[in-house]
N, CA, C and O atoms as a GROMACS GRO file, in nm:
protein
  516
    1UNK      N    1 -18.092   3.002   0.252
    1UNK     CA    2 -18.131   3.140   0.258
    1UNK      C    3 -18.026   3.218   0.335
    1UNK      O    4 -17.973   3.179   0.439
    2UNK      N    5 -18.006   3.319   0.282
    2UNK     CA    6 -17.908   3.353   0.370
    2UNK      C    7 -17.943   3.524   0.424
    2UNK      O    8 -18.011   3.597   0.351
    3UNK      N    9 -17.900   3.565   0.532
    3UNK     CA   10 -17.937   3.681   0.607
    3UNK      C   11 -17.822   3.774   0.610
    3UNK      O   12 -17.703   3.759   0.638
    4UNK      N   13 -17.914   3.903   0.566
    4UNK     CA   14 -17.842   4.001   0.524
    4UNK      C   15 -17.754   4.065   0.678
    4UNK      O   16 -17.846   4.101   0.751
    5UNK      N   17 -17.680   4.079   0.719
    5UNK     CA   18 -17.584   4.179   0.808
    5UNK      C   19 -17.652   4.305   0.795
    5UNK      O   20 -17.701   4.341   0.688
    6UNK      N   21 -17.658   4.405   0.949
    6UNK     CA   22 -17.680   4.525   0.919
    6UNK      C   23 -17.619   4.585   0.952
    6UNK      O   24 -17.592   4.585   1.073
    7UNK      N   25 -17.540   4.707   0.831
    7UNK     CA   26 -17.410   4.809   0.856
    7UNK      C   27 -17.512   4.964   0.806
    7UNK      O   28 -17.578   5.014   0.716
    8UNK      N   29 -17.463   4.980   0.932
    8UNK     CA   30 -17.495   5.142   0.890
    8UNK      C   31 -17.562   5.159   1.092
    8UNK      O   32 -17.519   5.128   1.204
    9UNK      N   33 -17.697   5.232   1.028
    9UNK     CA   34 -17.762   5.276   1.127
    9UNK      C   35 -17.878   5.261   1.178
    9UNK      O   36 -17.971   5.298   1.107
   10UNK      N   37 -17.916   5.197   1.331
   10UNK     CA   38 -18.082   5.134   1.351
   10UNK      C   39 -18.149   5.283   1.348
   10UNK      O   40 -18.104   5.398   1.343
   11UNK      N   41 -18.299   5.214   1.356
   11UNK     CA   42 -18.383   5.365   1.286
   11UNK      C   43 -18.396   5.471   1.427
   11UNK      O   44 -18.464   5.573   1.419
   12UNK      N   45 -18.353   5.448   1.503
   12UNK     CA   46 -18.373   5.537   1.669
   12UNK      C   47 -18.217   5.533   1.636
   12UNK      O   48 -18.188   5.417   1.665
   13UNK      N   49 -18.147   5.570   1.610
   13UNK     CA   50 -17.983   5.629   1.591
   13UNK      C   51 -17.899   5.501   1.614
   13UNK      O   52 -17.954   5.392   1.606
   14UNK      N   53 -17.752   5.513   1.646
   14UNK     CA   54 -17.687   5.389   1.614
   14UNK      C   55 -17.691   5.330   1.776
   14UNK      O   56 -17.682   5.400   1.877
   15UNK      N   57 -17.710   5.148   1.770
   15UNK     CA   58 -17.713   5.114   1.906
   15UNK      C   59 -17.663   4.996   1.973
   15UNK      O   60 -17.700   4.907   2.050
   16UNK      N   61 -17.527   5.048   1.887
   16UNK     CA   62 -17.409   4.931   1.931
   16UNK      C   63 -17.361   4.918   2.053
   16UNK      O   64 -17.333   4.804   2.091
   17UNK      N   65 -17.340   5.034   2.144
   17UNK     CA   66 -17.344   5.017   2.315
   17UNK      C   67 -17.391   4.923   2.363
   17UNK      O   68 -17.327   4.837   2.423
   18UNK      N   69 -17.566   4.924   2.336
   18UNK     CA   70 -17.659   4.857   2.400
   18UNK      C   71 -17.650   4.703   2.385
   18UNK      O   72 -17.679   4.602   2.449
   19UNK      N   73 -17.588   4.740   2.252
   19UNK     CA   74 -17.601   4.603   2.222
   19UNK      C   75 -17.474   4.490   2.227
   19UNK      O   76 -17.469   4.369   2.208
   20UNK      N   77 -17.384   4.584   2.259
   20UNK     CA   78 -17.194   4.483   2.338
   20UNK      C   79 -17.263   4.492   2.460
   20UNK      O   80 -17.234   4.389   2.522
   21UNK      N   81 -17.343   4.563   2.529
   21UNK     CA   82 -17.331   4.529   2.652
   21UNK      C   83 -17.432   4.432   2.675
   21UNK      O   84 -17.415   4.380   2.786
   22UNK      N   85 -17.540   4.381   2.607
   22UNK     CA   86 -17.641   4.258   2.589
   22UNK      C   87 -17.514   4.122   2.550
   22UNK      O   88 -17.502   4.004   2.581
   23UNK      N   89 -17.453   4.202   2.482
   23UNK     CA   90 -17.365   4.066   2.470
   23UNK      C   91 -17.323   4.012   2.549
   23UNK      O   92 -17.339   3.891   2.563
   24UNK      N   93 -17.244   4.096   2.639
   24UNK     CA   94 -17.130   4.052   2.758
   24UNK      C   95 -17.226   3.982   2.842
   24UNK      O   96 -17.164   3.916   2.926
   25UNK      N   97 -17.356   3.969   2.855
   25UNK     CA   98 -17.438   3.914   2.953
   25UNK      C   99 -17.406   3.749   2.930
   25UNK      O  100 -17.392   3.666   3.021
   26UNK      N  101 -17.399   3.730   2.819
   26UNK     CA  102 -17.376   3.622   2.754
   26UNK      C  103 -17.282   3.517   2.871
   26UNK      O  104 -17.309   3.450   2.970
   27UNK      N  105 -17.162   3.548   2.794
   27UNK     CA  106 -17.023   3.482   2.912
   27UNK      C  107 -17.054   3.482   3.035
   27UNK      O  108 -17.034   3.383   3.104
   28UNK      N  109 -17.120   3.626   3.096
   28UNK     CA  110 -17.125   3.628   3.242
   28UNK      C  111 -17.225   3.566   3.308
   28UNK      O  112 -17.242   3.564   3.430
   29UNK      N  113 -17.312   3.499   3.194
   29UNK     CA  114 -17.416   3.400   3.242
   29UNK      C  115 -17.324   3.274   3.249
   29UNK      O  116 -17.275   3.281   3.362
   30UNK      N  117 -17.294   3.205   3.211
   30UNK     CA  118 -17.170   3.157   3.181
   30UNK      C  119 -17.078   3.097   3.294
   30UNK      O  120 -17.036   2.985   3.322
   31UNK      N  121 -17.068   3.223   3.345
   31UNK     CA  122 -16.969   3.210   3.446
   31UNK      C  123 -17.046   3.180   3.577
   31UNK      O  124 -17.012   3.086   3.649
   32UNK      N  125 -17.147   3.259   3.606
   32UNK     CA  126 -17.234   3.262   3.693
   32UNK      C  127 -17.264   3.074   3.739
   32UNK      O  128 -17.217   3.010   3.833
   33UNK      N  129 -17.356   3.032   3.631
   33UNK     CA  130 -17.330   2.880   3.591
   33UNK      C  131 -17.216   2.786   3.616
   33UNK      O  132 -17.214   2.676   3.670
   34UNK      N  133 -17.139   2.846   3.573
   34UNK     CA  134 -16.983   2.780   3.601
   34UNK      C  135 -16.945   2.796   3.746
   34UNK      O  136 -16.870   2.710   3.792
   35UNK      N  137 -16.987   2.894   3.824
   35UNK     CA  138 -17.041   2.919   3.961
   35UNK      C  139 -17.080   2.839   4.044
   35UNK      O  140 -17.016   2.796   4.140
   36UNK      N  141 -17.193   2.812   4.012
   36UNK     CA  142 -17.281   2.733   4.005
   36UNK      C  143 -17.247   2.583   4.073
   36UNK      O  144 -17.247   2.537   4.186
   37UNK      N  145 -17.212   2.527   3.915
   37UNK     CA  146 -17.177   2.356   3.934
   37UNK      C  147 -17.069   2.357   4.022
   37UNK      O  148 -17.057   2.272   4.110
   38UNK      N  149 -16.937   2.508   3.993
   38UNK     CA  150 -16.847   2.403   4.086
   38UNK      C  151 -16.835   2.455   4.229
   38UNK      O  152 -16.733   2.453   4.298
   39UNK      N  153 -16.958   2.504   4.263
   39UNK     CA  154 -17.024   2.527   4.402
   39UNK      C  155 -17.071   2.422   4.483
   39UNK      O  156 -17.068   2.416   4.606
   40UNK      N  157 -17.116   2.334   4.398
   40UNK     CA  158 -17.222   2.205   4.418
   40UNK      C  159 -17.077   2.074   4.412
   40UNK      O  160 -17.078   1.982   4.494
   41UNK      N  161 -16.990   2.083   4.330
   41UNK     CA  162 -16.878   1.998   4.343
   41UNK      C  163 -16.754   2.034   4.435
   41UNK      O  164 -16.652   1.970   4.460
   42UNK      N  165 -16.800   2.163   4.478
   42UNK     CA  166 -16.736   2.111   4.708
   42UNK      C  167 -16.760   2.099   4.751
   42UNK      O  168 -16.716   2.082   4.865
   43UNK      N  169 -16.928   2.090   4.682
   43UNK     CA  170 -16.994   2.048   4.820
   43UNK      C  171 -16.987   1.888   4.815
   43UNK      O  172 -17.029   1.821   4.909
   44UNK      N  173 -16.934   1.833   4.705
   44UNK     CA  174 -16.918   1.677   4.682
   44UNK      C  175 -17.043   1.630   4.694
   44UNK      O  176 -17.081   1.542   4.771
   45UNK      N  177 -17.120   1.706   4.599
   45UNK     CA  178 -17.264   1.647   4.523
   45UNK      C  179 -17.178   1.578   4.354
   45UNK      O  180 -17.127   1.656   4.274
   46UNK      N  181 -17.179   1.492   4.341
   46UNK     CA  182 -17.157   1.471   4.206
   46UNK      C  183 -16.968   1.501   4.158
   46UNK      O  184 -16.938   1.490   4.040
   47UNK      N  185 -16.892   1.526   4.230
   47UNK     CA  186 -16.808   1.646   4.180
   47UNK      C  187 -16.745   1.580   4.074
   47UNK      O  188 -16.683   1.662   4.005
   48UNK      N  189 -16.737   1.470   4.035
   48UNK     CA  190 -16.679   1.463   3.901
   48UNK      C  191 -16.754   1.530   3.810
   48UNK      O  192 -16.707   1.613   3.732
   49UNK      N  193 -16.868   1.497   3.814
   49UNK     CA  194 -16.982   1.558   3.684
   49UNK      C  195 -16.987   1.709   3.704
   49UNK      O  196 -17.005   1.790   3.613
   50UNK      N  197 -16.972   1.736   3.816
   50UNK     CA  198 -17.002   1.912   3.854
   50UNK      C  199 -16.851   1.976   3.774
   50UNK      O  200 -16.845   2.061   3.685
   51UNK      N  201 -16.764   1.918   3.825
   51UNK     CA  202 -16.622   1.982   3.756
   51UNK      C  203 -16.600   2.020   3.617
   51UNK      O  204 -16.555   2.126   3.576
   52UNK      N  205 -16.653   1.881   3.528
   52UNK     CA  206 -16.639   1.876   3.395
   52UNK      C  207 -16.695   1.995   3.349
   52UNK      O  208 -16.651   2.065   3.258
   53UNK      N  209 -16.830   2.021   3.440
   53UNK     CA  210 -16.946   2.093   3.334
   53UNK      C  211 -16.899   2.219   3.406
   53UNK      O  212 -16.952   2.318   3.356
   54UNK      N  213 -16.844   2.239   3.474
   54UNK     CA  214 -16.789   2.351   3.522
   54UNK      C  215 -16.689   2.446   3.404
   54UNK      O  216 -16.706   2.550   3.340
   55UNK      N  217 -16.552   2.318   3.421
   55UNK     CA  218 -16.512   2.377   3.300
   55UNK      C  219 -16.512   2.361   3.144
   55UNK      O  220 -16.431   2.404   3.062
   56UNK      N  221 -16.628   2.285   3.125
   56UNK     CA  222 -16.711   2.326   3.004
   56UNK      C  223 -16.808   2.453   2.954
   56UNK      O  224 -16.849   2.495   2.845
   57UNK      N  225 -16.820   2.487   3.088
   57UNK     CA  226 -16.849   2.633   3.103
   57UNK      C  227 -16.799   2.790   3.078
   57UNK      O  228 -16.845   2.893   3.030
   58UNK      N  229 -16.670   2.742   3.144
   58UNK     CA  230 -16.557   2.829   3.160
   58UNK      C  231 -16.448   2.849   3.027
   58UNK      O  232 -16.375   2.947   3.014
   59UNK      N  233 -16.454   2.760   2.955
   59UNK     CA  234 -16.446   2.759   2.828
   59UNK      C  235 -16.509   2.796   2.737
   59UNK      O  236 -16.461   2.878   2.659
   60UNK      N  237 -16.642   2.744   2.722
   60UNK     CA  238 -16.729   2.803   2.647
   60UNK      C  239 -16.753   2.965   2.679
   60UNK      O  240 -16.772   3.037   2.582
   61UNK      N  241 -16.752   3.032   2.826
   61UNK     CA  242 -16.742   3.175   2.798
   61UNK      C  243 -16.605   3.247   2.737
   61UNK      O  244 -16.581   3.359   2.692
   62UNK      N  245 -16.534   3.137   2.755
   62UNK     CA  246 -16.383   3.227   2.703
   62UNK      C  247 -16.411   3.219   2.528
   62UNK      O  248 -16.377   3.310   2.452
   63UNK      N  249 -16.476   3.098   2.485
   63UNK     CA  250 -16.449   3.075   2.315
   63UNK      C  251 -16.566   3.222   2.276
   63UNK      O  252 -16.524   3.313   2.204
   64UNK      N  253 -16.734   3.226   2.344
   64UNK     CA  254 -16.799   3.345   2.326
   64UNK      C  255 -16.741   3.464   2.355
   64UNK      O  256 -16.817   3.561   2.353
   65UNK      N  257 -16.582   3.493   2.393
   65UNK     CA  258 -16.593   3.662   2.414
   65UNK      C  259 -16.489   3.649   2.305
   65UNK      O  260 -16.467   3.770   2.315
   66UNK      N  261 -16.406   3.612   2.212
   66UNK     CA  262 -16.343   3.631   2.041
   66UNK      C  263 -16.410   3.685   2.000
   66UNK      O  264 -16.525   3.648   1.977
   67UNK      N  265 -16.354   3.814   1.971
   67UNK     CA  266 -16.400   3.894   1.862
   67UNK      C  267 -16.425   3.821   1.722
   67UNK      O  268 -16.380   3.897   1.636
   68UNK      N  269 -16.475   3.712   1.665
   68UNK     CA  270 -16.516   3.660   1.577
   68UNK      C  271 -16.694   3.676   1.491
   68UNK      O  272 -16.776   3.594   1.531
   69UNK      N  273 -16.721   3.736   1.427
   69UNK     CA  274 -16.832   3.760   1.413
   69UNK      C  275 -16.913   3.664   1.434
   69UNK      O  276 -16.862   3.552   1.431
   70UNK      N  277 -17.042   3.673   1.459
   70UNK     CA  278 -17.185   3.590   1.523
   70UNK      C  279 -17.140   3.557   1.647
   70UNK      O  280 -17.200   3.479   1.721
   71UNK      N  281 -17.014   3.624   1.682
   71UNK     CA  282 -16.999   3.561   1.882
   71UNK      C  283 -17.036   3.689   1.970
   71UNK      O  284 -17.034   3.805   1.930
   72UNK      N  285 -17.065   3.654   2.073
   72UNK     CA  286 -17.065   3.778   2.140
   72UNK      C  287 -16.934   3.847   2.129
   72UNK      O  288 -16.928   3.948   2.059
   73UNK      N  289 -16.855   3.815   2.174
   73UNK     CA  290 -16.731   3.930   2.170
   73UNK      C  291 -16.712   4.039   2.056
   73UNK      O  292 -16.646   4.143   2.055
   74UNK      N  293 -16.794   3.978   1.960
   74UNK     CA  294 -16.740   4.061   1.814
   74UNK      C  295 -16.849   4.149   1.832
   74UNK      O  296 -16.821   4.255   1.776
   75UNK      N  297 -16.991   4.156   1.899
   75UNK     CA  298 -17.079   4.241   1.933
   75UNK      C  299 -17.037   4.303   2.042
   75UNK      O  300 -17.130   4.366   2.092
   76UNK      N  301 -16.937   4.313   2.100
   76UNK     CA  302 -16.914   4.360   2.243
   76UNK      C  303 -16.817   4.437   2.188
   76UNK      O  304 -16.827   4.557   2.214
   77UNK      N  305 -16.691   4.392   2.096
   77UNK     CA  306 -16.578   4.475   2.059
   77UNK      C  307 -16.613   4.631   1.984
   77UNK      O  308 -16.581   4.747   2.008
   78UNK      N  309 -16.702   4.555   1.873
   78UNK     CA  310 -16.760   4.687   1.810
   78UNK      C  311 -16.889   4.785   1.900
   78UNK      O  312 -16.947   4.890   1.870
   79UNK      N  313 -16.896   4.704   2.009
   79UNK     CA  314 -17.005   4.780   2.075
   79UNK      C  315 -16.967   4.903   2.160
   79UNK      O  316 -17.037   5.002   2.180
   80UNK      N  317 -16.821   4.874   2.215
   80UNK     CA  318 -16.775   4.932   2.295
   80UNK      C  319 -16.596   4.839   2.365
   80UNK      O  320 -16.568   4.732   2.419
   81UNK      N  321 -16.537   4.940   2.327
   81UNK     CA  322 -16.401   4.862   2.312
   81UNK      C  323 -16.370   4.859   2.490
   81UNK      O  324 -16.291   4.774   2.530
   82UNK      N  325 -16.428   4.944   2.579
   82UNK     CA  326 -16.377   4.948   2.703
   82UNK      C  327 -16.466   4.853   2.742
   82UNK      O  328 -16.406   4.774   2.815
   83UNK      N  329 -16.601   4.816   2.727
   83UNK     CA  330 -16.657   4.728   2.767
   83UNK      C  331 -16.596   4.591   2.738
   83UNK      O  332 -16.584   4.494   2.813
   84UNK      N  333 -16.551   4.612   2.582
   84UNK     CA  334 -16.483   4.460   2.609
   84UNK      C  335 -16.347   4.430   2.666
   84UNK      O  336 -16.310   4.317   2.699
   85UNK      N  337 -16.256   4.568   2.676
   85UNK     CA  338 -16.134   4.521   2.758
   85UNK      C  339 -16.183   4.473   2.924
   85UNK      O  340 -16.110   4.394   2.984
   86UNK      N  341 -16.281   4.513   2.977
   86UNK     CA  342 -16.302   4.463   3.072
   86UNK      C  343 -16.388   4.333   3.109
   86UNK      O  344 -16.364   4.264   3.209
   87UNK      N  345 -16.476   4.311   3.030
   87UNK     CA  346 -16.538   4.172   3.019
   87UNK      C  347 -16.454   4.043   2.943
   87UNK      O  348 -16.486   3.925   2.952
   88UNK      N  349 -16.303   4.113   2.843
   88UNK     CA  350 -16.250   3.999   2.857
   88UNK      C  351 -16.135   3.940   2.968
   88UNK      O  352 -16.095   3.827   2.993
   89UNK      N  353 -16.103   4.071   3.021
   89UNK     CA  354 -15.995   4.054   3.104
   89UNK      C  355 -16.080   4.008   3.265
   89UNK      O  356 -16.038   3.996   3.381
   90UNK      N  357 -16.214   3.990   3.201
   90UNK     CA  358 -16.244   3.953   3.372
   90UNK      C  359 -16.306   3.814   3.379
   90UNK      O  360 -16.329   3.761   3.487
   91UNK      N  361 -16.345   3.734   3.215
   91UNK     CA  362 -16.349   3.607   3.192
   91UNK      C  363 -16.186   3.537   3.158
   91UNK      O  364 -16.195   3.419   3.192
   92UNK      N  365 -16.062   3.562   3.113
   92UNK     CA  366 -15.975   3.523   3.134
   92UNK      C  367 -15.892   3.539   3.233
   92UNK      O  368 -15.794   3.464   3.233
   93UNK      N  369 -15.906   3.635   3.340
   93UNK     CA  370 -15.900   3.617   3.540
   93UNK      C  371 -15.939   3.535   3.574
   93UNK      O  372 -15.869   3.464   3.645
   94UNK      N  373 -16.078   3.493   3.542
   94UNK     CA  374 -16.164   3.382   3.611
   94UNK      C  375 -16.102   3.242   3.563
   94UNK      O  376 -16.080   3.137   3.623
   95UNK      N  377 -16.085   3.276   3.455
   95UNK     CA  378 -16.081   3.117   3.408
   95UNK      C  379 -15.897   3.093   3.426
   95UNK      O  380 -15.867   2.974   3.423
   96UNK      N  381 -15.795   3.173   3.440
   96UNK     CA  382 -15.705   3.168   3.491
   96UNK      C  383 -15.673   3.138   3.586
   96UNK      O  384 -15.589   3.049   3.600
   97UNK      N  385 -15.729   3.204   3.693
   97UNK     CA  386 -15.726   3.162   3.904
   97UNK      C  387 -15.791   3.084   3.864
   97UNK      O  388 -15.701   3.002   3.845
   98UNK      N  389 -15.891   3.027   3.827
   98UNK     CA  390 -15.981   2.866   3.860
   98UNK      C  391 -15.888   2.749   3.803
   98UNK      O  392 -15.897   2.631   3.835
   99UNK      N  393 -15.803   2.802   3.719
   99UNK     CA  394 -15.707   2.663   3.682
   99UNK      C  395 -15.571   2.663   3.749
   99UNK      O  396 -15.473   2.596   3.713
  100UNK      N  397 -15.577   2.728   3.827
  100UNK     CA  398 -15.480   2.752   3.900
  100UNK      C  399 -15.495   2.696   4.055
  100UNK      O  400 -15.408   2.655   4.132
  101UNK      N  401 -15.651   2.709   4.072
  101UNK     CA  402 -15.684   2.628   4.138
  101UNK      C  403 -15.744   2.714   4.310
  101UNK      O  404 -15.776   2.673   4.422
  102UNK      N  405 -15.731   2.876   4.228
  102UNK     CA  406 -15.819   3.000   4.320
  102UNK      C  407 -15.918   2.994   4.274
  102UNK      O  408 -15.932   3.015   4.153
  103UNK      N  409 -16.012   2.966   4.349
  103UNK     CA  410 -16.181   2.984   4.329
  103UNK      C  411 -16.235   3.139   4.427
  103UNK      O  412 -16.262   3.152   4.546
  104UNK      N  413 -16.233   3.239   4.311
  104UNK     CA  414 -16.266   3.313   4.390
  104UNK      C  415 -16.349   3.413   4.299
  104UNK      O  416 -16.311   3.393   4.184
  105UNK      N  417 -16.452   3.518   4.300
  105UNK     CA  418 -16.483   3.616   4.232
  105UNK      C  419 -16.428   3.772   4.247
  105UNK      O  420 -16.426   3.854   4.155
  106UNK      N  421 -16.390   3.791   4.371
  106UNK     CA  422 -16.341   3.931   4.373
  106UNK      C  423 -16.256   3.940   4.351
  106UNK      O  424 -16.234   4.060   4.361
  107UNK      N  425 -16.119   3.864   4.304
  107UNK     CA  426 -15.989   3.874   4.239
  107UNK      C  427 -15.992   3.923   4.107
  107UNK      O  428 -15.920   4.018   4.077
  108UNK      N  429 -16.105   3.841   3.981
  108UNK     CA  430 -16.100   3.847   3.848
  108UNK      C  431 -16.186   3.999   3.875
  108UNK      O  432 -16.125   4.078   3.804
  109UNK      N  433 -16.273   4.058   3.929
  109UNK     CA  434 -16.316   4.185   3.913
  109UNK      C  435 -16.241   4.278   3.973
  109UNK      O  436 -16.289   4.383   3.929
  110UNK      N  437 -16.145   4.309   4.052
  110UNK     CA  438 -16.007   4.382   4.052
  110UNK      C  439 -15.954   4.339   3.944
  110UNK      O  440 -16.010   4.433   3.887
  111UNK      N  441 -15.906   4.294   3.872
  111UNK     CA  442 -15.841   4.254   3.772
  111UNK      C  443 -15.841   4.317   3.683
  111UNK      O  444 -15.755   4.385   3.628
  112UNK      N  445 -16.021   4.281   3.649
  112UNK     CA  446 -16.096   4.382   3.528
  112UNK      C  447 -16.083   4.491   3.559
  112UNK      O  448 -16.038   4.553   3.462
  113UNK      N  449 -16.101   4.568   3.662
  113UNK     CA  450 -16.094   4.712   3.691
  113UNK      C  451 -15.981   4.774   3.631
  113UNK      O  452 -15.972   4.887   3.584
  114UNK      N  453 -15.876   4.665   3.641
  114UNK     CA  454 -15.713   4.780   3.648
  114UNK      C  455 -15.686   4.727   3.519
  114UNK      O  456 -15.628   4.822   3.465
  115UNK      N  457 -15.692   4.639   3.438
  115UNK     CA  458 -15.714   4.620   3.318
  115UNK      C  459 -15.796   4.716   3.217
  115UNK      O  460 -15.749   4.762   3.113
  116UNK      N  461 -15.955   4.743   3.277
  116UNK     CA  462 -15.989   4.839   3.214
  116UNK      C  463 -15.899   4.974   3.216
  116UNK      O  464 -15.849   5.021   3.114
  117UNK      N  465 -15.883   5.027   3.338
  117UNK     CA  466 -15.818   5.117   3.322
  117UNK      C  467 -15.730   5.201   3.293
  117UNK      O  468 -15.728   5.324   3.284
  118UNK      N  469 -15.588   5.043   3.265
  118UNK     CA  470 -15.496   5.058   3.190
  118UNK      C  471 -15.554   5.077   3.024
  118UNK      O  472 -15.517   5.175   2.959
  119UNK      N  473 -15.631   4.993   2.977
  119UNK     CA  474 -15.675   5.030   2.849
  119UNK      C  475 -15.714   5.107   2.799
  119UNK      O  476 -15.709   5.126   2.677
  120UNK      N  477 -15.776   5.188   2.901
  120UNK     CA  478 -15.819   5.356   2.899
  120UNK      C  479 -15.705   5.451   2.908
  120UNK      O  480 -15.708   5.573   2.923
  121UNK      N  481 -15.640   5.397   2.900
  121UNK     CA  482 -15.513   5.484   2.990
  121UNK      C  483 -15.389   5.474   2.857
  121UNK      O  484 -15.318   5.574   2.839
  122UNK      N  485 -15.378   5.403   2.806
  122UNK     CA  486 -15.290   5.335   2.709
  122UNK      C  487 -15.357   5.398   2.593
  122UNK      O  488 -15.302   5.497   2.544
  123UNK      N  489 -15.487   5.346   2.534
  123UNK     CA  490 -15.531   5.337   2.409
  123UNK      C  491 -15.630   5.472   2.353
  123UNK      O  492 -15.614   5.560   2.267
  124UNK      N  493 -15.782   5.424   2.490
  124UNK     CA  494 -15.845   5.483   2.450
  124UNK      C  495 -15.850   5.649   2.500
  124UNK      O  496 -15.955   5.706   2.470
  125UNK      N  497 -15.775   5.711   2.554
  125UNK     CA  498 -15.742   5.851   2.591
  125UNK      C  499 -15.655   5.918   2.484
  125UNK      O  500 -15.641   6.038   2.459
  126UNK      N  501 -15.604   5.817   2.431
  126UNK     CA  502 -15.470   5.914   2.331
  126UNK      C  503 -15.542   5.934   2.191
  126UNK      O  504 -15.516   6.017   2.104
  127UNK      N  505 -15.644   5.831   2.191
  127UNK     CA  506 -15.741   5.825   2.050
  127UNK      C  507 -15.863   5.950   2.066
  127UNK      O  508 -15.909   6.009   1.969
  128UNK      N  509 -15.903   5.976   2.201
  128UNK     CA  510 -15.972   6.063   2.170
  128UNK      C  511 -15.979   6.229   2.186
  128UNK      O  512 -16.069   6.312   2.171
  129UNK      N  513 -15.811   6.233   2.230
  129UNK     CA  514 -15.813   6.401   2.188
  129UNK      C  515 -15.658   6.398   2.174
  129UNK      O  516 -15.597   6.500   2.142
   0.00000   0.00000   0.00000
């Protein structure tokens, strides 16, 4: 059976915002998780097992933010393009400093900030007037 795609417009007006930004929750659960385990593997509970699933984590939010349809990212891109320059540039920060071997969160969200802003600054300002 297969399921129809919907293009056009939901019946309360169009609500693709709402709905890239439901997406991005996605990864950033994700990460949160990925948080998580390799929180618990300095603390040398487990840390081989905590690491793996760590960055099985950290991967898996990077493969969900591709703009590829049925992924989040492809609901996030068309949802809102600044939302996704900043939710991807702040899951490939993260997952960049963590293989690098910085465990940190307020680095990858500066990151995203000036990333977003360059993208605003570059793309989406010249497109809209």
């Amino acid at each position: 059976q297969m399921v129809a795609l919907r293009i056009g417009h939901f019946r309360y007006g169009l609500n693709l915002r709402p709905s890239g930004f439901i997406a991005g929750l996605g990864p950033l659960s994700n990460l949160v998780i990925a948080t998580f385990w390799e929180t618990l593997a300095l603390n040398n509970i487990y840390p081989e097992l905590f690491h793996q699933m760590t960055i099985i984590n950290l991967f898996y939010a990077f493969y969900s933010m591709l703009p590829i349809p049925k992924l989040d990212g492809f609901n996030m891109f068309y949802g809102s393009r600044l939302l996704y320059a900043f939710f991807f540039s702040f899951v490939m920060s993260y997952l960049v400093l963590y293989l690098l071997g910085i465990y940190s969160l307020i680095w990858p969200v500066f990151i995203a900030i000036v990333c977003y802003i360059l993208f605003w600054l570059y793309f989406e300002r010249t497109t809209q007037g």
